[in-house]
N, C-alpha and C positions, 0 to 999 in steps of 0.2 A: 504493500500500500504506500508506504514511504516513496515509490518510486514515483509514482501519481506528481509529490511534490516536489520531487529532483526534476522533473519533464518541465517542469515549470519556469524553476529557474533554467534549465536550459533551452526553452522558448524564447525567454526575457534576453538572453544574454546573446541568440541568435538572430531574432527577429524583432527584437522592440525598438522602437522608436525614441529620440533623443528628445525628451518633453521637459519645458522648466514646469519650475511647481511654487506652489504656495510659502517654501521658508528659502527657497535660495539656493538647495542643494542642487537640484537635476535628477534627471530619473532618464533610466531605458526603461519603457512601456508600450505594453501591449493592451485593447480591448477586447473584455469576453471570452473566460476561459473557465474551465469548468473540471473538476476533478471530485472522483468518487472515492469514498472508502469502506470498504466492509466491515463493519467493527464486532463482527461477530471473529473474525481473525485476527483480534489483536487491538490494544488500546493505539492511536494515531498520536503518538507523539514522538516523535523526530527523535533517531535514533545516532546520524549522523553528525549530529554535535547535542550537548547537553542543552535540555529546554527546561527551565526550573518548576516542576509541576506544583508546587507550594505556591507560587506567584497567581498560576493558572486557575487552584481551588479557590486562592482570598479573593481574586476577582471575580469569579463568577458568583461564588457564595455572596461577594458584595451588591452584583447586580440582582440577585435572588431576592436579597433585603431590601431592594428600592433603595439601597444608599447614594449617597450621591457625594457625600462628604469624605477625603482623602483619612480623616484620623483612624476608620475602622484599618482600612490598609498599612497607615505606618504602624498601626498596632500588632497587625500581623507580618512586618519586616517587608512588604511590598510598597518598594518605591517607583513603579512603573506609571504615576498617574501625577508623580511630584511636581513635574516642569511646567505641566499643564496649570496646576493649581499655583504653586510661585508664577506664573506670566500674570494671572488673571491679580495676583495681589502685588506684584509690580507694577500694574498699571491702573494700582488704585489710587485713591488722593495718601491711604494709611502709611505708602511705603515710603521710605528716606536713605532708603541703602546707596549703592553703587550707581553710576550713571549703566544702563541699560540699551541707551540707544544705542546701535548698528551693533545687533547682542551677536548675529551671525559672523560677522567679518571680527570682531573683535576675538571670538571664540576659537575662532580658524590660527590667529596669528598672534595673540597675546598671554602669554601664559601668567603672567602675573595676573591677567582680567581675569584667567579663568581659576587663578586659586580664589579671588576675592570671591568673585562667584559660586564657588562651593562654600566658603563660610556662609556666604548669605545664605545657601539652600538649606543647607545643614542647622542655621539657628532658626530660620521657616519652618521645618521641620519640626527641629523640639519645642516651638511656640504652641503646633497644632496640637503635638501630645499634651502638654501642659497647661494651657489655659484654655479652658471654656469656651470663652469669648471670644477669642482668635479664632479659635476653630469653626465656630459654628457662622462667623463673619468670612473668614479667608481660605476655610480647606472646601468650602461646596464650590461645585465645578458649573452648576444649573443644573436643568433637568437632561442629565445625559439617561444612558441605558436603564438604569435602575428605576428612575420615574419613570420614564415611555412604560417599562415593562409594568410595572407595580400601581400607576399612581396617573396614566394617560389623564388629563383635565378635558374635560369636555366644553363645549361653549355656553350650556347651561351651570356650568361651575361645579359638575358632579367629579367623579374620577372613575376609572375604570382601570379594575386588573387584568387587564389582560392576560399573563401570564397564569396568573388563576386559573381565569374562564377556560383557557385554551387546555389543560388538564383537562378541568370538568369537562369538557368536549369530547377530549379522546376517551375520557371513560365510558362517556354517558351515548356519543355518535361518534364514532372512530372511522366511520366511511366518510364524515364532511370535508368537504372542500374548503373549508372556509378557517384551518388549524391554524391560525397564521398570528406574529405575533410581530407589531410596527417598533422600530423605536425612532424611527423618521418620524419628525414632526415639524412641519412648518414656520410655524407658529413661534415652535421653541429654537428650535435651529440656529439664530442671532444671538441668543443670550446662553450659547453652551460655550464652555470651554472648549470643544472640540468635535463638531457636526457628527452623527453616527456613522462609522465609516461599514460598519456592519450594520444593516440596517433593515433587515427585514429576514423573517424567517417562518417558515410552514413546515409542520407534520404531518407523514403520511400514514397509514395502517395497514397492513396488509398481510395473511400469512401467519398473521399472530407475531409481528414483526413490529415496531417505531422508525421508522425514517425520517431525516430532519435533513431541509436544504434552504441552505444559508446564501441569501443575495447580501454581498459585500459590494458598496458602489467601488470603496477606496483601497488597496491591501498593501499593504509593505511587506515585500514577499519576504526579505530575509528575517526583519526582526519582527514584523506582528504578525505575519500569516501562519508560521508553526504557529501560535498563541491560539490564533481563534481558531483552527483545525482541533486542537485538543480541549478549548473550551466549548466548542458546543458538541463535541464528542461526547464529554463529560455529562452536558445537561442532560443529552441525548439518554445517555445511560440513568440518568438521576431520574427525568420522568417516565421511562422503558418501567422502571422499578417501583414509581409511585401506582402506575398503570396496570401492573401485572402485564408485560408486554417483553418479547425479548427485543433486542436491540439488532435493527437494520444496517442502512448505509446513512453514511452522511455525506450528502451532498454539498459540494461549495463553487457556487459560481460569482466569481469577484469581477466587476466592471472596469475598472483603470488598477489592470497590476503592475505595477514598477517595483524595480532595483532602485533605488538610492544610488548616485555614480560613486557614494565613498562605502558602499558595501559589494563594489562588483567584486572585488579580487576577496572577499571574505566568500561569497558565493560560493566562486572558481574552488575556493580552498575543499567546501563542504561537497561541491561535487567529486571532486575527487576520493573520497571516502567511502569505505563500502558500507554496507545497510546491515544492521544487526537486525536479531528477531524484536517483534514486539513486545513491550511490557502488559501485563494483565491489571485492569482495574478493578477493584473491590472496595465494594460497601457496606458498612453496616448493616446488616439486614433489620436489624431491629427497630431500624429509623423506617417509619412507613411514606413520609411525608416529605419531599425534598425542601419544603421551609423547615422541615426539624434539624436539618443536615447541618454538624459542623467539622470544620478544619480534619481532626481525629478520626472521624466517621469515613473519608475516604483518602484510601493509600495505592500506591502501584506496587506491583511483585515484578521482579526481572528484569527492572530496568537497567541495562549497561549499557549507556552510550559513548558514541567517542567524546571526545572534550569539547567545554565550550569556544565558541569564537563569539569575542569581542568584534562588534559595531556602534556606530554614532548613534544618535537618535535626531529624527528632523522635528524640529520644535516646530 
């Protein structure tokens, strides 16, 4: 299955396109691509470098919660949502730090900017664990995933769970067409920390089987697409089990996939590597309810991967 996501990168890196983008970095990108996986053979997480599946759980379990605030995640040692949250409180009237303007070109070529700039993250950080106040002013990002999912606002001022109802659905009618769950919102999209890049997803039933296919508009194949590959694998397995259902395919078809041009030769590196077997995921069985789920409740068996590779991240 792993191989689904090497063809990928080796698509990107043969046939994509030289696109600027939104931070200044550059990408090679392709449109509309689509890869399958069987997760009845094996849990989907990249076997060819290390993918940190603790990062994988806090976040999804975070989006389960309808959270939206970064202190649940530093509590659980996941800093993957940090930069997001310091940008939005850099460019509020509260911040006094460092000068931030031209944050890209300075990052690229100043190393003194960039120790200053980890103090600053770093005392951002422990403000959010430690005050209150801070936290519930400066670690919310708006309504990213976890409200869409949890907490959709309607134009009569009601809310809808979506991710709720879509269970009760497959329990209640598992042949509808209609399992589908947004976290695209119009509306909200302006005031997020960062638009859904995963933004839409449907399950199917069949077989006595769960399938889940995830429309991604945006993906960053090297550092976010393993991520969301093995995070809606995971939910995939999470509601399979609330469901009494065994677990299908996951489908993932991402609309603008790129490389990042300072992750190509990290790419090249991982394709060179060969493919180890899959690790097996397990659950709780005692937990009937995937809002009862925590951190402890689910583990992988067999994971050996090769090592990780370090890349940038585009703000």
């Amino acid at each position: 299955m792993e191989e689904s996501y090497l063809e990928l990168g080796r698509t990107i890196l043969k046939d994509g396109f030289d696109k600027s983008d939104r931070t200044g970095t550059g990408t090679k990108s392709i449109f509309g691509y689509q890869m399958r996986f069987d997760l009845s053979k094996g849990f989907p997480l990249l076997t060819t470098k290390r993918v940190p599946f603790s990062l994988i759980k806090s976040e999804l379990l975070w989006f389960i919660k309808g959270d939206t605030n970064i202190k649940y995640l530093l509590e659980n040692n996941n800093h993957i949502w940090d930069e997001w949250a310091f940008e939005r409180f850099v460019n509020s009237q509260d911040y006094t730090g460092i000068d931030m303007t031209d944050f890209g070109r300075k990052s690229l070529v100043d190393s003194a900017f960039n120790e200053e700039y980890q103090k600053e993250l770093a005392n951002f950080r422990q403000r959010i664990l430690t005050d209150e106040e801070f936290a519930a002013t400066h670690g919310e990002l708006g309504n990213i995933y976890g409200s869409q999912w949890r907490k959709w606002r309607t134009s009569t001022g009601e809310t809808i769970d979506q991710l709720k109802n879509v269970i009760d659905m497959i329990k209640k009618t598992p042949d509808s067409r209609r399992l589908i769950v947004s976290a695209w919102n119009p509306e909200d999209v302006p005031n997020m920390a960062l638009p859904p890049c995963h933004s839409l997803f449907q399950f199917y039933v069949a077989d006595g089987k769960l399938s889940c296919q995830l429309y991604q508009r945006s993906g960053d194949v090297f550092l976010g697409v393993p991520f969301n590959i093995a995070s809606y694998a995971l939910l995939t397995h999470l509601i399979a089990h609330e469901t009494n259902l065994e677990v299908g395919d996951f489908v993932h078809t991402i609309g603008d996939a790129h490389l990042y041009s300072n992750h190509v030769d990290q790419m090249n590196e991982q394709l060179n590597r060969d493919t180890k077997d899959l690790p097996t995921l397990c659950l709780n069985q005692e937990k009937l309810s995937i809002f009862d789920f925590d951190m402890d409740d689910i583990t992988l068996e067999g994971y050996n991967p090769h090592p990780s590779i370090k890349a940038p991240i585009a703000v």
